[in-house]
TORLOMI-885204 format. One record per residue: chain; residue number from 1; residue in one letter; z, y, x of N, C-alpha, C in turn. Coordinates in nm, 2 decimals. Example, Ala and Ser with C-alpha at 12.3 -4.5 7.8 and 13.67 -1.06 7.14 Angstrom:
<nodes>
<chain=A, resi=1, resn=A, n_w=0.78, n_v=-0.57, n_u=1.32, ca_w=0.78, ca_v=-0.45, ca_u=1.23, c_w=0.78, c_v=-0.33, c_u=1.32> .
<chain=A, resi=2, resn=S, n_w=0.71, n_v=-0.22, n_u=1.28, ca_w=0.71, ca_v=-0.11, ca_u=1.37, c_w=0.79, c_v=0.00, c_u=1.29> .
</nodes>
This chain:
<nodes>
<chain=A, resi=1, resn=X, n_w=10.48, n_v=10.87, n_u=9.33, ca_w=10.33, ca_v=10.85, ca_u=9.31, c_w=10.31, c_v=10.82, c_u=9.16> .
<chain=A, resi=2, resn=X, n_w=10.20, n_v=10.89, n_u=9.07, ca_w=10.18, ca_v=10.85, ca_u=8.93, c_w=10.04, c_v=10.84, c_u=8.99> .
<chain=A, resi=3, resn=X, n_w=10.03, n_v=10.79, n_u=8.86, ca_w=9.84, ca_v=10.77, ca_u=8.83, c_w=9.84, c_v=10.71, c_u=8.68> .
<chain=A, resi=4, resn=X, n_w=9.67, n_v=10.76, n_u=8.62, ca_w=9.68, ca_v=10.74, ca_u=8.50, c_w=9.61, c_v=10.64, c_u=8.46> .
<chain=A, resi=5, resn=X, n_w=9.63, n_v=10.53, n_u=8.37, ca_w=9.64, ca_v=10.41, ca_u=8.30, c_w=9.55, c_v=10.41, c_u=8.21> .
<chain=A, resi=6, resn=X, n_w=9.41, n_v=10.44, n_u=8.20, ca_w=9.30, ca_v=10.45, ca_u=8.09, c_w=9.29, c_v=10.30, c_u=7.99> .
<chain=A, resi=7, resn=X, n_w=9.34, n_v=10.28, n_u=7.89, ca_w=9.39, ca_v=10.19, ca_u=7.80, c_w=9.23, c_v=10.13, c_u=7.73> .
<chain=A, resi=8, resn=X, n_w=9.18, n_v=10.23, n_u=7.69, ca_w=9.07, ca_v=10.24, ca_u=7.61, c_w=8.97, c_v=10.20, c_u=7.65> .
<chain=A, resi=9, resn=X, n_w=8.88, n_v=10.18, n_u=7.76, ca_w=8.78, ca_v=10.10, ca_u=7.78, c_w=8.79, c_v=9.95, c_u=7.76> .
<chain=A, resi=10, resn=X, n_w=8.96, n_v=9.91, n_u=7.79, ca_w=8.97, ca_v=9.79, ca_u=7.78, c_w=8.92, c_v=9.73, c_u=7.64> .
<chain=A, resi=11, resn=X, n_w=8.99, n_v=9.80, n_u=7.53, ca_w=9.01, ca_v=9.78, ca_u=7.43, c_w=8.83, c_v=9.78, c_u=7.36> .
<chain=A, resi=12, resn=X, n_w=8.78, n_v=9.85, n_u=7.37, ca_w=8.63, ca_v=9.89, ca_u=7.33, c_w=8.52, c_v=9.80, c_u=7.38> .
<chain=A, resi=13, resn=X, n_w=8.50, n_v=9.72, n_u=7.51, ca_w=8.42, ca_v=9.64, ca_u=7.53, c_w=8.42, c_v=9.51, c_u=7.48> .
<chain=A, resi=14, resn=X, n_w=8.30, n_v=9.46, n_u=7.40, ca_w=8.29, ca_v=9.36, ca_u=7.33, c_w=8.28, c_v=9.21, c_u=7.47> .
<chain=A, resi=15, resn=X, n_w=8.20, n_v=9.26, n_u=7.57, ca_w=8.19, ca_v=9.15, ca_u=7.66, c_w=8.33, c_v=9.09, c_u=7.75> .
<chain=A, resi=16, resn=X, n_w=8.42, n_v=9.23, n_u=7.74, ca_w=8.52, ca_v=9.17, ca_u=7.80, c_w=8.62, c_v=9.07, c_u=7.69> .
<chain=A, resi=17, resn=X, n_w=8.59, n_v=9.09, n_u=7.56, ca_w=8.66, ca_v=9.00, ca_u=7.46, c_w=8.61, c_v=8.84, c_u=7.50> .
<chain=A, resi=18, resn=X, n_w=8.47, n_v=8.87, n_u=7.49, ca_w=8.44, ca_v=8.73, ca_u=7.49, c_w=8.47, c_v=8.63, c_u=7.62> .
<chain=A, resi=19, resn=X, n_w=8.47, n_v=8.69, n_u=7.70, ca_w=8.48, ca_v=8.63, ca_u=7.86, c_w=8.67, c_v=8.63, c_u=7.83> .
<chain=A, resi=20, resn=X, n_w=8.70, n_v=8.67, n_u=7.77, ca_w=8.90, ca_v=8.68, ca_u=7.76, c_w=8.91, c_v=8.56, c_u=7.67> .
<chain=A, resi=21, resn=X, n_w=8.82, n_v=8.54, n_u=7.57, ca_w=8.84, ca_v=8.43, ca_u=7.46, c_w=8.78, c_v=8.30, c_u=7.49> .
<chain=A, resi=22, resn=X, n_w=8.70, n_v=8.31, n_u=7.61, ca_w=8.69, ca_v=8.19, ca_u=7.66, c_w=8.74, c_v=8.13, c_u=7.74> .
<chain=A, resi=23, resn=X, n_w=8.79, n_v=8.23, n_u=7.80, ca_w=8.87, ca_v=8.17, ca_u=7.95, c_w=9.03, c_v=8.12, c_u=7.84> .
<chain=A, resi=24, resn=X, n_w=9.08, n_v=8.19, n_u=7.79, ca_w=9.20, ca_v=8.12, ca_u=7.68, c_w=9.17, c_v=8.00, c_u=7.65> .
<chain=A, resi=25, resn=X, n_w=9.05, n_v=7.99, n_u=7.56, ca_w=9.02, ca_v=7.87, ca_u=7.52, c_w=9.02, c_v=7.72, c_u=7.61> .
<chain=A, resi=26, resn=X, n_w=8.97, n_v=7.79, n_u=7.68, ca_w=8.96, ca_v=7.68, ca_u=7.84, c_w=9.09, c_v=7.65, c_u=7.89> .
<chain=A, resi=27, resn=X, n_w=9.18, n_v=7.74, n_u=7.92, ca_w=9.30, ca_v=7.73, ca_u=7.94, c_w=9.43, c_v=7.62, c_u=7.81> .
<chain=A, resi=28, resn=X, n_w=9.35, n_v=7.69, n_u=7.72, ca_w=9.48, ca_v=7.63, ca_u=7.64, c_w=9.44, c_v=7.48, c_u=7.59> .
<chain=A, resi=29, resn=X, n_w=9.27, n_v=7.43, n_u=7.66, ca_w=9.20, ca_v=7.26, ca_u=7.67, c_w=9.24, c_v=7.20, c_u=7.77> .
<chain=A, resi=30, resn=X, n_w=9.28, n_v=7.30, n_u=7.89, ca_w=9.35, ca_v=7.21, ca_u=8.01, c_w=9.40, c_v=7.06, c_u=8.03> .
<chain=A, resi=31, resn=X, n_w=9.55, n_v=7.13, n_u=7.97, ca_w=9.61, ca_v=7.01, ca_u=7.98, c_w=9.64, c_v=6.91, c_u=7.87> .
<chain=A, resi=32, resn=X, n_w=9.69, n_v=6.81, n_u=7.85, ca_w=9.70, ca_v=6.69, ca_u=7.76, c_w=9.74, c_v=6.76, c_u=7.61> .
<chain=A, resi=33, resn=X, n_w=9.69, n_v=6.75, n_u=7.50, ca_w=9.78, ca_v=6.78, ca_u=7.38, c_w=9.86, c_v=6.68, c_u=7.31> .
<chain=A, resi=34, resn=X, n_w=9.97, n_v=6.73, n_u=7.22, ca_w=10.02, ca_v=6.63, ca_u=7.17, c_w=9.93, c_v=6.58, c_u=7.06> .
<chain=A, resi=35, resn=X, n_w=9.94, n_v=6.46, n_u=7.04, ca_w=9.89, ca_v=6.38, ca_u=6.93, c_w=9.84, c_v=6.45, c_u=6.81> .
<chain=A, resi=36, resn=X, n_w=9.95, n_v=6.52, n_u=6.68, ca_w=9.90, ca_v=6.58, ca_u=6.61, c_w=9.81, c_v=6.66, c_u=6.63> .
<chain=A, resi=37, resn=X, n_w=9.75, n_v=6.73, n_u=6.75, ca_w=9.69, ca_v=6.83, ca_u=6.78, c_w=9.52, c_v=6.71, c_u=6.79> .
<chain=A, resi=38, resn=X, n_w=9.43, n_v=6.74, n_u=6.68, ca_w=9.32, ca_v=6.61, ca_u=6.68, c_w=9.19, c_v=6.74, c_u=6.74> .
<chain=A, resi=39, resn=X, n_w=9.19, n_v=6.82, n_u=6.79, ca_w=9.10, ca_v=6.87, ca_u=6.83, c_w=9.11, c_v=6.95, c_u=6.91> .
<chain=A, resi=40, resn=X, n_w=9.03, n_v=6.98, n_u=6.93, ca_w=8.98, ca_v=7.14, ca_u=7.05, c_w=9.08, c_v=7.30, c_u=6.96> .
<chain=A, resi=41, resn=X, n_w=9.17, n_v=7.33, n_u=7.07, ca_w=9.21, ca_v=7.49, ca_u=7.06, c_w=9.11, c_v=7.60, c_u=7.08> .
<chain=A, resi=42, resn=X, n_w=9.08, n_v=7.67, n_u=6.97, ca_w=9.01, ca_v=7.76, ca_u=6.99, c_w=9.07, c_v=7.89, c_u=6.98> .
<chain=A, resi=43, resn=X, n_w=9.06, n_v=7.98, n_u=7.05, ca_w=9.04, ca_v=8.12, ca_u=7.06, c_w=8.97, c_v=8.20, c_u=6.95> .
<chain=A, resi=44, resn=X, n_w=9.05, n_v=8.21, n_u=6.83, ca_w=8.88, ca_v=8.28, ca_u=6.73, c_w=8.88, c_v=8.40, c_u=6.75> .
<chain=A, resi=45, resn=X, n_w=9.02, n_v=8.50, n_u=6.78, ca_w=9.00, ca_v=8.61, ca_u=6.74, c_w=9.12, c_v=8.68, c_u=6.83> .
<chain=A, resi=46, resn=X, n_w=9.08, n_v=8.77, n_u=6.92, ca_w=9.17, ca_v=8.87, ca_u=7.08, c_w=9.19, c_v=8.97, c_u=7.08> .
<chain=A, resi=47, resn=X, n_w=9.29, n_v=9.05, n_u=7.07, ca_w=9.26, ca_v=9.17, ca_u=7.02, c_w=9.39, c_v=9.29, c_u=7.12> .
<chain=A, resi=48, resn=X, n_w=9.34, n_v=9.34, n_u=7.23, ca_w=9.48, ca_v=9.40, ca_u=7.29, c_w=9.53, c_v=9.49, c_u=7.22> .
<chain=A, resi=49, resn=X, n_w=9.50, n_v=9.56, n_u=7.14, ca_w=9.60, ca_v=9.68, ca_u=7.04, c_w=9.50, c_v=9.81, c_u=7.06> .
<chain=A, resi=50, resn=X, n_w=9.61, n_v=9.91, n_u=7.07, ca_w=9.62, ca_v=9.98, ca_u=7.07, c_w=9.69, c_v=10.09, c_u=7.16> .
<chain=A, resi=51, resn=X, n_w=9.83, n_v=9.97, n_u=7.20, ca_w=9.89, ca_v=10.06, ca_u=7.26, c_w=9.94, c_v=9.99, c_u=7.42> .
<chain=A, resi=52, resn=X, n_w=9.93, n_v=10.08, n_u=7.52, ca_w=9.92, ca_v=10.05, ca_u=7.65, c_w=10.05, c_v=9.97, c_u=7.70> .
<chain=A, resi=53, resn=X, n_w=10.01, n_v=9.86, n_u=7.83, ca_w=10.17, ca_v=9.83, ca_u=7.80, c_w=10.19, c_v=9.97, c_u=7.93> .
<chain=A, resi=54, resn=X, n_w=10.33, n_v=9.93, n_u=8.00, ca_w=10.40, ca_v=10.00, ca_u=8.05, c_w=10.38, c_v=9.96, c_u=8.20> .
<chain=A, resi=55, resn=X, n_w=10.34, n_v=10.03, n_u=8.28, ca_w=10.33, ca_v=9.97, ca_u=8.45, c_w=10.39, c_v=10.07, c_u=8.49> .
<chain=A, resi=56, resn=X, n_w=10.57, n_v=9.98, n_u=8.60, ca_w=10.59, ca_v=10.09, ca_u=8.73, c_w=10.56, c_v=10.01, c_u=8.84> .
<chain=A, resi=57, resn=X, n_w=10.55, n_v=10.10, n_u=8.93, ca_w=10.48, ca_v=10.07, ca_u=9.08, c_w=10.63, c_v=10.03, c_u=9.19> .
<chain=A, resi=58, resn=X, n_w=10.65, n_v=9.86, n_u=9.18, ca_w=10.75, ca_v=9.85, ca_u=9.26, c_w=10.71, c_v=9.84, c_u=9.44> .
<chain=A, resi=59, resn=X, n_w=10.59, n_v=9.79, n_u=9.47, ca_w=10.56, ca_v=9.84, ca_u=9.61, c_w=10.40, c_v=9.83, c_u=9.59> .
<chain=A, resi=60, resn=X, n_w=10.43, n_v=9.93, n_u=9.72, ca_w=10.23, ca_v=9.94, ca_u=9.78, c_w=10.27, c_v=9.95, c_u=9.92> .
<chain=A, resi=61, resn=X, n_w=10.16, n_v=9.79, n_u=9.94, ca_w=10.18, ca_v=9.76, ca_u=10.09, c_w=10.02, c_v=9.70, c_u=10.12> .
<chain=A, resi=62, resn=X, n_w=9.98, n_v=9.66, n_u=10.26, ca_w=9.89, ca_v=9.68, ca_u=10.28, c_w=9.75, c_v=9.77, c_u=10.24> .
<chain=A, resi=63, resn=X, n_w=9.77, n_v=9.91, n_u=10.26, ca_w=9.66, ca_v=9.98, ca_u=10.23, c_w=9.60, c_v=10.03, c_u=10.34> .
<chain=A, resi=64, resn=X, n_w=9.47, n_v=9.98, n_u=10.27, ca_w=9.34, ca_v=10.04, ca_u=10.38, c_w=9.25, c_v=10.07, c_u=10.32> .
<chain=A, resi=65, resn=X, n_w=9.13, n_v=10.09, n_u=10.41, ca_w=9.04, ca_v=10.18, ca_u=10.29, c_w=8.93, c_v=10.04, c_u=10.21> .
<chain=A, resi=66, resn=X, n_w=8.96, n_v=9.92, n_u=10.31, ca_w=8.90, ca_v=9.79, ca_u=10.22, c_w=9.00, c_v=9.73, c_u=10.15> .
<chain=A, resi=67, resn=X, n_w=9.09, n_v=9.75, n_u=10.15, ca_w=9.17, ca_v=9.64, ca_u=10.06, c_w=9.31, c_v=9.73, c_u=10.00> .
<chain=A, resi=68, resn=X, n_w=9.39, n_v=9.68, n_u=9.95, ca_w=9.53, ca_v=9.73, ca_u=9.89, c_w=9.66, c_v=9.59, c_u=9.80> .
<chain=A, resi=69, resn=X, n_w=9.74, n_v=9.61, n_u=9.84, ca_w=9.82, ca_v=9.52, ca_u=9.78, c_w=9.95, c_v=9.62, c_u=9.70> .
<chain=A, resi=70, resn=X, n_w=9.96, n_v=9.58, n_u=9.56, ca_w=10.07, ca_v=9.63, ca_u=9.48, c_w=10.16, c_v=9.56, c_u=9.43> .
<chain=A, resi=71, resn=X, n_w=10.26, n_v=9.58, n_u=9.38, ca_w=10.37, ca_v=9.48, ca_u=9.31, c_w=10.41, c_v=9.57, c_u=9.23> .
<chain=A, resi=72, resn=X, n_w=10.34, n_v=9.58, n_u=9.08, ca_w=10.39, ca_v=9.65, ca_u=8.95, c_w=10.48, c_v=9.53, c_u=8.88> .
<chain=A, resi=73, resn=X, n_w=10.56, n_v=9.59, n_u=8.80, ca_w=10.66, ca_v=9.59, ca_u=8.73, c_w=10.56, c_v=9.61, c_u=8.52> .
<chain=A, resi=74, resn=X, n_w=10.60, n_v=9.49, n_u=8.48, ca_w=10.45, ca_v=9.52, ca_u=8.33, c_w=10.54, c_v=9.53, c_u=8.25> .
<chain=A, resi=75, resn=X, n_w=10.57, n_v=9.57, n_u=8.12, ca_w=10.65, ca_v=9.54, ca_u=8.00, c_w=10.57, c_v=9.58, c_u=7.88> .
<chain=A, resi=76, resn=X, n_w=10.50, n_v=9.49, n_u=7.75, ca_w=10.46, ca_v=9.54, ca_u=7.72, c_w=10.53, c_v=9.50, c_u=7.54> .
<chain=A, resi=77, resn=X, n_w=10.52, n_v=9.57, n_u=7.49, ca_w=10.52, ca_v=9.55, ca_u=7.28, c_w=10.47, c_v=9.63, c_u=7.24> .
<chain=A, resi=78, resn=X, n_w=10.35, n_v=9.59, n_u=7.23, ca_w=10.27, ca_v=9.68, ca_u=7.16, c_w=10.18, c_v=9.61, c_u=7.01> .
<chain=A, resi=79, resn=X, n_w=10.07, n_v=9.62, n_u=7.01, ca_w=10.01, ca_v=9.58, ca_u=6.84, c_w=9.94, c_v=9.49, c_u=6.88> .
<chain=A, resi=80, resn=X, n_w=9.88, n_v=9.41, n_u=6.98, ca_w=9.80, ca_v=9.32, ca_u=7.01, c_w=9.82, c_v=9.21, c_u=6.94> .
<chain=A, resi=81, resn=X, n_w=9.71, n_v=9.11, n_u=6.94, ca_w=9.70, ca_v=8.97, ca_u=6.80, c_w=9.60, c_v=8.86, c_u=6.89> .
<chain=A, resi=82, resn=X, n_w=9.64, n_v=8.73, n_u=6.82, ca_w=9.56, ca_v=8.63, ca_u=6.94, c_w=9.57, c_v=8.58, c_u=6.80> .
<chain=A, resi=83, resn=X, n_w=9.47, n_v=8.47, n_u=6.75, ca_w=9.42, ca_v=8.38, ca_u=6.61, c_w=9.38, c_v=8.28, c_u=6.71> .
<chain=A, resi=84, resn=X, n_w=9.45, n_v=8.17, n_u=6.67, ca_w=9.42, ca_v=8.04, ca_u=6.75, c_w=9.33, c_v=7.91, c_u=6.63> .
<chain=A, resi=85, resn=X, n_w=9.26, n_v=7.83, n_u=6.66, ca_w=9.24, ca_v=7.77, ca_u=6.53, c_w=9.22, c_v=7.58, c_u=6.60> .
<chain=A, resi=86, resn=X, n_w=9.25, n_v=7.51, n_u=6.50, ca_w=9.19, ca_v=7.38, ca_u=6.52, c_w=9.28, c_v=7.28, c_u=6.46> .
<chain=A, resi=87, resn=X, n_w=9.24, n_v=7.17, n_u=6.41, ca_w=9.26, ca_v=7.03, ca_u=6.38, c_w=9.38, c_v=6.96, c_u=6.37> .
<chain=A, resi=88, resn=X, n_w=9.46, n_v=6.97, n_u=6.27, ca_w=9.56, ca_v=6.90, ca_u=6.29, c_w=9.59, c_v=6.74, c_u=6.18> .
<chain=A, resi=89, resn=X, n_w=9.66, n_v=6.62, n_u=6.26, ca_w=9.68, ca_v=6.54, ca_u=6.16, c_w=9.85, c_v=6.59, c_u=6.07> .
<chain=A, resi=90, resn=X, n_w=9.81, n_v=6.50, n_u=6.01, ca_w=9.89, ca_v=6.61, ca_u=5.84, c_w=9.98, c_v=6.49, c_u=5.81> .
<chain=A, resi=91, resn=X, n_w=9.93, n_v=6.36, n_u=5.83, ca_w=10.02, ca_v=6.20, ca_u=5.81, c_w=10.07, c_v=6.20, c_u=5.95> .
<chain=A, resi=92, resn=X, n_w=10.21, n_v=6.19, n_u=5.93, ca_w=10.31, ca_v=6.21, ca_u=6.06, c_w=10.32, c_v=6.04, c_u=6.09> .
<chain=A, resi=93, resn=X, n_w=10.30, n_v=5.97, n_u=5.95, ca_w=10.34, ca_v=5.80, ca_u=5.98, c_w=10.20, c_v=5.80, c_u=6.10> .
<chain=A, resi=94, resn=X, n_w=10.09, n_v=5.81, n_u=6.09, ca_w=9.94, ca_v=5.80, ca_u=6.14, c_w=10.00, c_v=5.82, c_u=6.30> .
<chain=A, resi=95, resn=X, n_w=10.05, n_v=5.99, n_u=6.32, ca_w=10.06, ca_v=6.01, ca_u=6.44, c_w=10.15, c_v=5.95, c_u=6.55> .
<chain=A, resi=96, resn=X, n_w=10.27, n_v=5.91, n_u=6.46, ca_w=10.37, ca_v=5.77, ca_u=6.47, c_w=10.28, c_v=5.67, c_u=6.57> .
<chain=A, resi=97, resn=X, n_w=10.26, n_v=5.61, n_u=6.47, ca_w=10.13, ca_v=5.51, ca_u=6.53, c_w=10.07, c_v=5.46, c_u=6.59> .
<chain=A, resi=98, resn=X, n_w=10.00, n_v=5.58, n_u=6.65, ca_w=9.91, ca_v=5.62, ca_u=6.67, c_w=10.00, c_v=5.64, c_u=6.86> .
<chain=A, resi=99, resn=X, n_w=10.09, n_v=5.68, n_u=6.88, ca_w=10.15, ca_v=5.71, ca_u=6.99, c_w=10.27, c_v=5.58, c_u=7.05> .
<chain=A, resi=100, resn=X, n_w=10.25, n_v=5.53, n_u=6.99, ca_w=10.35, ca_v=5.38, ca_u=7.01, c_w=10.23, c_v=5.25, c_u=7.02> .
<chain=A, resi=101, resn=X, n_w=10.27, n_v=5.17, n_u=7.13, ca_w=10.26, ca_v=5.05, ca_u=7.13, c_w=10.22, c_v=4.95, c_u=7.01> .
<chain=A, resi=102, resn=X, n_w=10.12, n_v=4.86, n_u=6.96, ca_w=10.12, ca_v=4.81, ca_u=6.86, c_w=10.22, c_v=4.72, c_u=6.78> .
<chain=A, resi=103, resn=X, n_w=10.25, n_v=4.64, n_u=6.92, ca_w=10.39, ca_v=4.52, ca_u=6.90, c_w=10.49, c_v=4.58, c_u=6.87> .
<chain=A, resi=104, resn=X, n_w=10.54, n_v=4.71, n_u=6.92, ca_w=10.67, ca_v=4.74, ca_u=6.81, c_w=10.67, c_v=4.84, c_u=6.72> .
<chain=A, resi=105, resn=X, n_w=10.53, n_v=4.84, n_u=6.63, ca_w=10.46, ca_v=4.89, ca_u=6.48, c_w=10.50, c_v=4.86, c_u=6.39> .
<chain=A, resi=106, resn=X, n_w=10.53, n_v=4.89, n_u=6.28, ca_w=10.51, ca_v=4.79, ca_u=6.16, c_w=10.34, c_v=4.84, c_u=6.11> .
<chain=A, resi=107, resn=X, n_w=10.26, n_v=4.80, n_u=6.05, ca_w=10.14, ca_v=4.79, ca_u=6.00, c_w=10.13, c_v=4.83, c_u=5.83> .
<chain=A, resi=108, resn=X, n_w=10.16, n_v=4.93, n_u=5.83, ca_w=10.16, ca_v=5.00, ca_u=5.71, c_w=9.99, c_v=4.95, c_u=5.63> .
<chain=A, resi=109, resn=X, n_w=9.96, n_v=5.00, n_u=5.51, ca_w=9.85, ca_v=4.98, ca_u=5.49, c_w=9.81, c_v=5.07, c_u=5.44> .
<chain=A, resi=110, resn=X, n_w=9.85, n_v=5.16, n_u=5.35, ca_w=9.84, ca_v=5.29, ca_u=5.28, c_w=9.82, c_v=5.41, c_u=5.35> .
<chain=A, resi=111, resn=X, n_w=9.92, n_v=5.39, n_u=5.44, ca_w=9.98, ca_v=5.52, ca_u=5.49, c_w=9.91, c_v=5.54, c_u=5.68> .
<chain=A, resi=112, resn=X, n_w=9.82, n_v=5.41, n_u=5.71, ca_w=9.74, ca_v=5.40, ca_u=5.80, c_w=9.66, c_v=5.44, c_u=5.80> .
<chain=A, resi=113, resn=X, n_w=9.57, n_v=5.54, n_u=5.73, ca_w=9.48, ca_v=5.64, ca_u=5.76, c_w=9.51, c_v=5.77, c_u=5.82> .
<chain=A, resi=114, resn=X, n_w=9.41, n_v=5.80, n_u=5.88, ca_w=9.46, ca_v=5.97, ca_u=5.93, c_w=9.43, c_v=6.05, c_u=5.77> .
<chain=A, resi=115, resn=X, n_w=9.46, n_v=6.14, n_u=5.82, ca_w=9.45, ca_v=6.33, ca_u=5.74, c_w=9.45, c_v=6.41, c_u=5.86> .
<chain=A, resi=116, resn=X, n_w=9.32, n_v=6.51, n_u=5.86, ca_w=9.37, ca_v=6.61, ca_u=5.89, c_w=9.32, c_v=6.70, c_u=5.83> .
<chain=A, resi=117, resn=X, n_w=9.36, n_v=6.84, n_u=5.87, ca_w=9.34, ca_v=6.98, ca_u=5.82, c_w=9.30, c_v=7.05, c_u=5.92> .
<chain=A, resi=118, resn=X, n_w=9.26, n_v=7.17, n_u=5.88, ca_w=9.22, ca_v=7.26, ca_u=5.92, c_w=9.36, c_v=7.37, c_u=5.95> .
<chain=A, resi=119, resn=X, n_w=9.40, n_v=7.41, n_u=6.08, ca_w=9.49, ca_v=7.50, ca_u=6.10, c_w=9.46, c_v=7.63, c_u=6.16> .
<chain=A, resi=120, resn=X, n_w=9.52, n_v=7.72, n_u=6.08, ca_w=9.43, ca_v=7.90, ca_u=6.20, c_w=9.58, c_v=7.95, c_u=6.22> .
<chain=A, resi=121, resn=X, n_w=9.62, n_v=7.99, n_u=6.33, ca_w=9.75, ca_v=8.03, ca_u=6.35, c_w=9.77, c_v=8.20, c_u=6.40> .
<chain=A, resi=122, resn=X, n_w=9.78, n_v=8.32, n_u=6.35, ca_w=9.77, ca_v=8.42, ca_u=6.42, c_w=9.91, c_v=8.51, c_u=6.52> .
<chain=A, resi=123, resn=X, n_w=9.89, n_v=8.50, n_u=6.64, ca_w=10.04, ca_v=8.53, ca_u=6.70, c_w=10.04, c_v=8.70, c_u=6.70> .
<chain=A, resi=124, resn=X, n_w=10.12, n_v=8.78, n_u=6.65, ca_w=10.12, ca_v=8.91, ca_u=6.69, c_w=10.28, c_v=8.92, c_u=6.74> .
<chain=A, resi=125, resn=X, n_w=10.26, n_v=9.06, n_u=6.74, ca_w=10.39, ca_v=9.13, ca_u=6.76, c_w=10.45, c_v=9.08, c_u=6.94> .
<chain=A, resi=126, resn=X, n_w=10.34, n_v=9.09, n_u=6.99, ca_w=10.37, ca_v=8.99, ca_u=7.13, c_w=10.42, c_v=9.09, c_u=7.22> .
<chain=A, resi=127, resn=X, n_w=10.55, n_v=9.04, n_u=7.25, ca_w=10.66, ca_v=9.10, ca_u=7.42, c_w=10.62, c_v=9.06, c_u=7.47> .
<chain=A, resi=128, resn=X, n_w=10.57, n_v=9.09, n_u=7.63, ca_w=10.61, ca_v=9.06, ca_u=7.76, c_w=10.69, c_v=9.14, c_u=7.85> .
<chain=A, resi=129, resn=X, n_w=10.74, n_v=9.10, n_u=7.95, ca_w=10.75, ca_v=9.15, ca_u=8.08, c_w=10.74, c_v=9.07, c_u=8.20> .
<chain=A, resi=130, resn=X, n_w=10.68, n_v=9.07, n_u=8.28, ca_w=10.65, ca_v=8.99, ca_u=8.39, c_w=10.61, c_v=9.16, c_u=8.51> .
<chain=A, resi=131, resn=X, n_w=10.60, n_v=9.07, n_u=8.60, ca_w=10.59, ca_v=9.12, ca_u=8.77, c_w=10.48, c_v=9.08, c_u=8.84> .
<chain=A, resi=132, resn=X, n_w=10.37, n_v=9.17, n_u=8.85, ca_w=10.23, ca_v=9.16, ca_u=8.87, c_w=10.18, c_v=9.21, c_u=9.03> .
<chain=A, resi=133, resn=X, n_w=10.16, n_v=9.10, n_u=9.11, ca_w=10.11, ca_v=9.12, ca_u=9.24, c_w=9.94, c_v=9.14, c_u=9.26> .
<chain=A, resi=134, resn=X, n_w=9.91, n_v=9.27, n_u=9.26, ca_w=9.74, ca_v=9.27, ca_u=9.27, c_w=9.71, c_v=9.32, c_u=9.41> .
<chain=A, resi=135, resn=X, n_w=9.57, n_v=9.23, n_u=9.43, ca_w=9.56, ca_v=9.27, ca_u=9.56, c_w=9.40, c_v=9.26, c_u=9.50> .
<chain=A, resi=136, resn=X, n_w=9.36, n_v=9.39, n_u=9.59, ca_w=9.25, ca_v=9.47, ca_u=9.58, c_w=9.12, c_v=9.45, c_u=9.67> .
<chain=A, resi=137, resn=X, n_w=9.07, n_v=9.36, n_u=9.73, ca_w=8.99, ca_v=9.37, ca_u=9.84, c_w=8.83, c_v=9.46, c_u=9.74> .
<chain=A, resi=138, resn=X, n_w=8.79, n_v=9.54, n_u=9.90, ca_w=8.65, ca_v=9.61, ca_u=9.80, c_w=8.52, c_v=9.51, c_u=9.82> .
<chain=A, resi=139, resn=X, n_w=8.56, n_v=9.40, n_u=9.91, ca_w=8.41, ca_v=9.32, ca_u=9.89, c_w=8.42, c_v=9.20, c_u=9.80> .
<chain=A, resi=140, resn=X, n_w=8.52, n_v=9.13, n_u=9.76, ca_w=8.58, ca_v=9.10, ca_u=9.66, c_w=8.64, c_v=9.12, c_u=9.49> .
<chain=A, resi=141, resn=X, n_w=8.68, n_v=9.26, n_u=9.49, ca_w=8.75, ca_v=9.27, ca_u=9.37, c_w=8.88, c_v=9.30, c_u=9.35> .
<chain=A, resi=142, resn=X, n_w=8.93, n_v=9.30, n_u=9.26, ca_w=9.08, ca_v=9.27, ca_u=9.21, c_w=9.11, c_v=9.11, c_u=9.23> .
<chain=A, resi=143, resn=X, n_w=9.23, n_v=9.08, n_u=9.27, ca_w=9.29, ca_v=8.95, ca_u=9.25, c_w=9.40, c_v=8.93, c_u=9.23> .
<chain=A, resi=144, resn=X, n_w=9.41, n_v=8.95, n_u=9.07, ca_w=9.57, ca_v=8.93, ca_u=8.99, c_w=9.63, c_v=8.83, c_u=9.01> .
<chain=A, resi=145, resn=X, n_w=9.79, n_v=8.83, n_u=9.05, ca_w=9.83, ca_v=8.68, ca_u=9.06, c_w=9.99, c_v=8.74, c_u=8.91> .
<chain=A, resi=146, resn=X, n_w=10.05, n_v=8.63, n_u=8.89, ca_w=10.19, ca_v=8.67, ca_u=8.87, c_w=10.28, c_v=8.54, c_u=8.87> .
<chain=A, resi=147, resn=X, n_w=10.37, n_v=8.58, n_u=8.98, ca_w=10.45, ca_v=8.49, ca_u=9.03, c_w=10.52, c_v=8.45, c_u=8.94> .
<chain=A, resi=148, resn=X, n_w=10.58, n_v=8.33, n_u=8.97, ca_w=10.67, ca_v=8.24, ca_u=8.88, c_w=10.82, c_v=8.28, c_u=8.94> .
</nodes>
């Protein structure tokens, strides 16, 4: 069984960027950051490439004409970029600190102010491969999972 992989709409809609840059954003606010990290992760800038990844079709099970379940096989290296940005402290004695107990501190005086900066990080050149279970209901949607 083939079927063809239309790469390009993905890439071209501006609304699907922003609904992809938020949900990251949200995602990567989740859970606890480390200390140095003094603010909110942002998502500035999402970009899937240019070039498609790679899907084979390891099973298709449950098909009907409302629903469908697949298990692809993804690998992708292609030209996609993710620009992350936000707040970091810069005085390592500060974040020291700042994560310890007071009683066993010493109390610097100088070097007890914060610093921070401004950080923008851009990831490219991104591999994956992972193993993608989608299940298709038509009064529902798509519902991507990928197992651990």
């Amino acid at each position: 069984m083939a079927f063809n992989f239309n790469w390009s709409p993905l890439t071209a809609d501006a609304d699907f960027y922003r609904r992809a840059r938020d949900l990251l954003t949200k995602a990567l606010n989740k859970s606890p950051k480390p200390p140095i990290i003094v603010d909110d992760i942002l998502v500035s800038e999402f970009n899937l490439g240019t070039v498609p990844p790679d899907l084979e079709i390891l099973e298709i099970g449950d098909l009907a004409e409302d629903r469908f379940r697949g298990i692809f096989k993804m690998t992708y290296s292609g030209d996609a970029f993710l620009t992350l940005k936000t707040r970091v402290q810069a005085n390592p004695l500060n974040t020291y600190l700042y994560s310890k107990p007071t009683f066993t501190s010493p109390q610097p005086l100088a070097a007890a102010s914060g610093l921070t900066i401004p950080l923008s990080i851009t990831l490219s050149e991104i591999k994956l491969s992972a193993f993608i279970i989608l299940v298709f209901f038509k009064a529902k949607g798509p519902d991507p999972c990928l197992p651990q």
